[in-house]
Short mmCIF file of the C-alpha atoms (twelve columns), coordinates in Angstrom:
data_MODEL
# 
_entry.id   MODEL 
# 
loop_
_atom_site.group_PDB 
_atom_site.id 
_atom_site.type_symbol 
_atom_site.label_atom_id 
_atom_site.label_alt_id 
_atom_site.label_comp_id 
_atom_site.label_asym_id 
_atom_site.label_seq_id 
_atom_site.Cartn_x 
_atom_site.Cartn_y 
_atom_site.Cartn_z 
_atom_site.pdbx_PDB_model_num 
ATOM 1   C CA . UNK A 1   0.323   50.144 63.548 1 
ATOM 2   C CA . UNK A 2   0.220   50.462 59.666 1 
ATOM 3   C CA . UNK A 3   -2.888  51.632 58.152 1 
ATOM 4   C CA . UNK A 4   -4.810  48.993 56.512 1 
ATOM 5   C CA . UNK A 5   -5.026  48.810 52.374 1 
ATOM 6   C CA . UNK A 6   -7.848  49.301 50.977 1 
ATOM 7   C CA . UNK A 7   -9.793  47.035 48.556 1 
ATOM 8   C CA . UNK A 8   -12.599 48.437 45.886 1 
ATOM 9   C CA . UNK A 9   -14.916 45.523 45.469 1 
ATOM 10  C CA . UNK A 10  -16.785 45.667 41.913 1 
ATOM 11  C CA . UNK A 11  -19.632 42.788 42.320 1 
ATOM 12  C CA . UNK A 12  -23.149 43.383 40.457 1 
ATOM 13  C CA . UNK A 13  -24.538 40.467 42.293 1 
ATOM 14  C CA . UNK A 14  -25.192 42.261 46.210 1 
ATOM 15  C CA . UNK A 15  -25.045 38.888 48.068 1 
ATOM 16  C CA . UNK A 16  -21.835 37.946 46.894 1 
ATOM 17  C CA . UNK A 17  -20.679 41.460 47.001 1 
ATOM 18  C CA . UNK A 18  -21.839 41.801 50.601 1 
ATOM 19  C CA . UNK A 19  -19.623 37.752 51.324 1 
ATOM 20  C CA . UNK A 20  -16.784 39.247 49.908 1 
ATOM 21  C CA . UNK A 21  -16.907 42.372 51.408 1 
ATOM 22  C CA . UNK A 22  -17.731 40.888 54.797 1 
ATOM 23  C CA . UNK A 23  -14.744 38.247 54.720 1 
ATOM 24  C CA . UNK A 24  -11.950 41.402 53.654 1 
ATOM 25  C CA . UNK A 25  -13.572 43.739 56.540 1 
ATOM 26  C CA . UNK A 26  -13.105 40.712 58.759 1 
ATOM 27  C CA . UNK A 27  -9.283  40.631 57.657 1 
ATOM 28  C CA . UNK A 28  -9.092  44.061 58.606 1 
ATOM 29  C CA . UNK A 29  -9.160  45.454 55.260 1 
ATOM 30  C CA . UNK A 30  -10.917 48.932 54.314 1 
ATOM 31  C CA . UNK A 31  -13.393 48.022 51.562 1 
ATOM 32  C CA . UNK A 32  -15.130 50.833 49.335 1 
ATOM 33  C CA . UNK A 33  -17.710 48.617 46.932 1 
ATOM 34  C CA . UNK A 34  -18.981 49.636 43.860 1 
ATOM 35  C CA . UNK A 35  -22.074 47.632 42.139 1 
ATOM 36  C CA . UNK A 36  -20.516 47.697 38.768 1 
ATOM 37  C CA . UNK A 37  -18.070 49.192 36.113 1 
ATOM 38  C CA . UNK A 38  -19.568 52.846 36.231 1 
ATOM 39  C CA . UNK A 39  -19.419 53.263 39.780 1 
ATOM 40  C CA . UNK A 40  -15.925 51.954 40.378 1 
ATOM 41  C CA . UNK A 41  -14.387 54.336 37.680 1 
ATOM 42  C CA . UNK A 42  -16.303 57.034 39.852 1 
ATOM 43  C CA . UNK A 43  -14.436 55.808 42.515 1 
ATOM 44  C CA . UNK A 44  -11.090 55.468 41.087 1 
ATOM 45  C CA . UNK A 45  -11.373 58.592 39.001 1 
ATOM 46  C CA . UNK A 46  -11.403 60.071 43.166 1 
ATOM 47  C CA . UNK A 47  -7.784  61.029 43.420 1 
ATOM 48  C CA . UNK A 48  -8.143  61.910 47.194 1 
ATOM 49  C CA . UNK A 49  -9.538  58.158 47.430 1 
ATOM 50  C CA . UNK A 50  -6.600  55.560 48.398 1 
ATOM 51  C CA . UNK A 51  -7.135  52.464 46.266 1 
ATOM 52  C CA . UNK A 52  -4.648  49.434 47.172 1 
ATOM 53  C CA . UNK A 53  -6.151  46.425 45.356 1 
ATOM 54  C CA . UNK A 54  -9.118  46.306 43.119 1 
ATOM 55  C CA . UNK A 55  -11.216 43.224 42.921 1 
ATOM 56  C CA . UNK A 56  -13.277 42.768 40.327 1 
ATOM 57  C CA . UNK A 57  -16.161 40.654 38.827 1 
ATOM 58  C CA . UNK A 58  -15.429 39.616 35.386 1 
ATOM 59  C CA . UNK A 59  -19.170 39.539 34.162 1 
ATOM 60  C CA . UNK A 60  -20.020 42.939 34.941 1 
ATOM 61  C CA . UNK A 61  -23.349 44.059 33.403 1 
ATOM 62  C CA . UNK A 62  -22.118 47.519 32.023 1 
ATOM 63  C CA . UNK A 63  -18.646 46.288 30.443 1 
ATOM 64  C CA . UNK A 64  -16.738 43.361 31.312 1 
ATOM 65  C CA . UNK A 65  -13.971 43.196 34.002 1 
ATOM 66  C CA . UNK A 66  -11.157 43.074 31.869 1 
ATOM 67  C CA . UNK A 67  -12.836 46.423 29.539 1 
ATOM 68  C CA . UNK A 68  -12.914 48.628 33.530 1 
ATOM 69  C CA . UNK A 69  -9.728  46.684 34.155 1 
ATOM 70  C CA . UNK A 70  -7.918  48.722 31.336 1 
ATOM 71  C CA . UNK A 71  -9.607  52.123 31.953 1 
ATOM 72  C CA . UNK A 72  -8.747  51.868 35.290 1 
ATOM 73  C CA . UNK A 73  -5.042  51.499 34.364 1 
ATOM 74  C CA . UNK A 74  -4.965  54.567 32.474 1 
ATOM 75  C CA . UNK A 75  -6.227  56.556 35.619 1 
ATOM 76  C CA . UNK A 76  -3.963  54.201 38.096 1 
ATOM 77  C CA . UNK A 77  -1.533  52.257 36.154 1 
ATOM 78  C CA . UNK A 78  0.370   50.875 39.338 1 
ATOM 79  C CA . UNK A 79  -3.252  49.189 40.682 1 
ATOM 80  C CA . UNK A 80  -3.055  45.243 41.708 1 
ATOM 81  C CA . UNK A 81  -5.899  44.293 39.665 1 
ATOM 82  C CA . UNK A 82  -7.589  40.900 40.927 1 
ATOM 83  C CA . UNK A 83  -10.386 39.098 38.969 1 
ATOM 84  C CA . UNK A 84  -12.529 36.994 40.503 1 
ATOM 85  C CA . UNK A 85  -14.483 34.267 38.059 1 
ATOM 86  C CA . UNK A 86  -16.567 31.208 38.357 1 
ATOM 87  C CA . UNK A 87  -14.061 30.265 34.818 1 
ATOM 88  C CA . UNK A 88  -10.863 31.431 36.084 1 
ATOM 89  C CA . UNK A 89  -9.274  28.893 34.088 1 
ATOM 90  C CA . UNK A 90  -10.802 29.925 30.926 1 
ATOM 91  C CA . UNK A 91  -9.577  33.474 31.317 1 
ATOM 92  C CA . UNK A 92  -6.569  35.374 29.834 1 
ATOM 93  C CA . UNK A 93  -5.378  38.027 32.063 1 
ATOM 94  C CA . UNK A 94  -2.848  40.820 31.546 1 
ATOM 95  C CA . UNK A 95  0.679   39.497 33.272 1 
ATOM 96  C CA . UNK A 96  0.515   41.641 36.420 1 
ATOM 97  C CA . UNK A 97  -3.091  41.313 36.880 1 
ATOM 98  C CA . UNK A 98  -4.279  37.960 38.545 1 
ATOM 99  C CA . UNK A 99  -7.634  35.626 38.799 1 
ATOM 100 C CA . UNK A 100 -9.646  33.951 41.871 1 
ATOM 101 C CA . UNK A 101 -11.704 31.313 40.821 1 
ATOM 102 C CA . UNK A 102 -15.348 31.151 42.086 1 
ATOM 103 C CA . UNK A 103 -16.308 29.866 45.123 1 
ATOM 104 C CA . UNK A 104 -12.988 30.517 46.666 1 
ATOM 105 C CA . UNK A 105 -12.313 30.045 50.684 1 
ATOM 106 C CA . UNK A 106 -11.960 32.653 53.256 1 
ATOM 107 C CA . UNK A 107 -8.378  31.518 53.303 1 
ATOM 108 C CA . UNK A 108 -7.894  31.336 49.467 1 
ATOM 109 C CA . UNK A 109 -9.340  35.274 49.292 1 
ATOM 110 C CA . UNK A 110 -6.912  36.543 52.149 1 
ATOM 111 C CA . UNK A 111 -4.009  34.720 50.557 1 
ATOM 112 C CA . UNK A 112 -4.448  35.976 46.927 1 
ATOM 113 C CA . UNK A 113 -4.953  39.829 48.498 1 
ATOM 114 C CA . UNK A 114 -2.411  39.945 50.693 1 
ATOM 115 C CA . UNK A 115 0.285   38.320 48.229 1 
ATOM 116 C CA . UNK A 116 -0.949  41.321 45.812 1 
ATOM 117 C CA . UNK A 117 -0.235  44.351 48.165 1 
ATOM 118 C CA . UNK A 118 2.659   45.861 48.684 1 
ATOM 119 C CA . UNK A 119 4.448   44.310 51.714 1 
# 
């Protein structure tokens, strides 16, 4: 059986960090969470720390999504990068990075993940 991927969840707002994490646990994802920008570099800055997809919030309080989005490219440049917005059609991502518009289904998240990971 392979080894499930595992998301980092960056959500400042804990109940809809705790949804989302909830739902991709329930999918049979790993999930590490971090409660905004600073902590998820922490995590991602862990080399020994598998990261397959990072989700992100894209009003973070300490710097916007897209601002961790690029640092965390420098330290992972291969990293899916999803960003998850209550204006996702207001937002201009980089090409290989994608957007989940707020609310979004149980079947909408697991779709969008799993098209991201590598098969």
């Amino acid at each position: 059986m392979p080894t499930a991927s595992t998301i980092l969840v960056v959500e400042d707002d804990a109940i809809v960090r705790m949804l989302i994490v909830d739902v991709l646990e329930e999918l049979e994802f790993k999930v590490l969470e971090a409660a905004d920008a600073e902590e998820a570099l922490e995590v991602v800055k862990n080399i020994e720390q598998t990261i397959d997809l990072m989700m992100t919030d894209v009003g973070l309080p300490d710097m916007d999504g897209k601002e961790l989005a690029n640092q965390v490219r420098t330290l992972r440049p291969t990293l899916p990068i999803l960003f998850a917005s209550g204006y996702a059609e207001n937002i201009d991502v980089p090409a290989d990075m994608q957007v989940i518009g707020k609310p979004f289904s149980i079947d909408q998240l697991r779709d969008k993940v799993k098209s991201m990971l590598p098969a």
